[in-house]
Each structure stands twice: as C-alpha cells, then as structure tokens.
C-alpha positions in Angstrom: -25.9 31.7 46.4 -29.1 32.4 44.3 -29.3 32.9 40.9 -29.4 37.1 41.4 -26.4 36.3 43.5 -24.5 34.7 40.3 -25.8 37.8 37.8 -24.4 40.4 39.9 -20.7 38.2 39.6 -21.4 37.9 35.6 -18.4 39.9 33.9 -21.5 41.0 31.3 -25.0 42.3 31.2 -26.3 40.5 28.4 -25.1 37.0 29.5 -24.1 34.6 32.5 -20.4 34.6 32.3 -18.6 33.3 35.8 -15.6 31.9 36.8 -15.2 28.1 36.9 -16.5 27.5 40.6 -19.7 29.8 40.7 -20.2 28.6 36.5 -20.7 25.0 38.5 -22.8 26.6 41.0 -25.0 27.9 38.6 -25.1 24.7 36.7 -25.9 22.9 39.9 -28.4 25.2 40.4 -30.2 25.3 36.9 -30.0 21.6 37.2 -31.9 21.5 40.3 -34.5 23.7 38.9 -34.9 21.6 35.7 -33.5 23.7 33.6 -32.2 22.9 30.2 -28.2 23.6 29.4 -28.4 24.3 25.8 -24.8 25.4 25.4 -21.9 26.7 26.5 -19.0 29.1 25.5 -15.5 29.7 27.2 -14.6 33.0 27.9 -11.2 33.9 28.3 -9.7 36.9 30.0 -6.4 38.0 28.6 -3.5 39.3 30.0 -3.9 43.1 28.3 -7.8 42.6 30.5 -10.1 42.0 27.4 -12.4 39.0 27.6 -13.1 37.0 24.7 -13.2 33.5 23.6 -10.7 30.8 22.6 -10.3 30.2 19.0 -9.7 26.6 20.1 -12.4 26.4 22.3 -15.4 27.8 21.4 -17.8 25.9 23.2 -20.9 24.4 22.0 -23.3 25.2 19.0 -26.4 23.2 21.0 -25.8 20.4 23.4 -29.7 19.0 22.9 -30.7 17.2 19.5 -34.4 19.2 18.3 
C-alpha cells in the first residue's frame, strides 16, 4: 500500500481519515519515513452515516512538547 493508496481510502479530502487497520498502515508507514505524528483524532461514523468525532474521545491537541 503507498501513501496515494491510503488517500484514495480517506473518508475526506482535506484529511487522512482511515479505518483502524490501514490508520496503522499509514502510521507504520509515516514512521518508516521519519515522519513526525503530531496528533490524532477519532472519527466516528454513526449509525444515521454522518462521521464525526467522540465527545469522549477527542484525540490529541499535540503529542510532541515544542
């Protein structure tokens, strides 16, 4: 899977959003390439098929310390 692979699967345009196993890949992937993860939000999709996030789990603000 490449990286243009993954963006076609994104349920939106503006960001990476994946399901679980290809959001690993793409971790796995970005890791590889020494990437940076700066954050991370869960997106939901709800049983009337909007996607949103949790109100519980939001994700991360930043996940590196400037």
């Amino acid at each position: 899977m490449t990286l243009a692979g993954l963006q076609q699967l994104s349920v939106s345009q503006s960001e990476l959003v994946l399901p679980y196993v290809h959001a690993i890949t793409a971790l796995q992937m970005l890791e590889t390439a020494g990437a940076p993860l700066l954050g991370w939000e869960g997106w939901l999709l709800y049983p009337d098929g909007t996607l949103g996030h949790a109100d519980k789990y939001q994700g991360t603000v930043e996940t590196v310390k400037a």
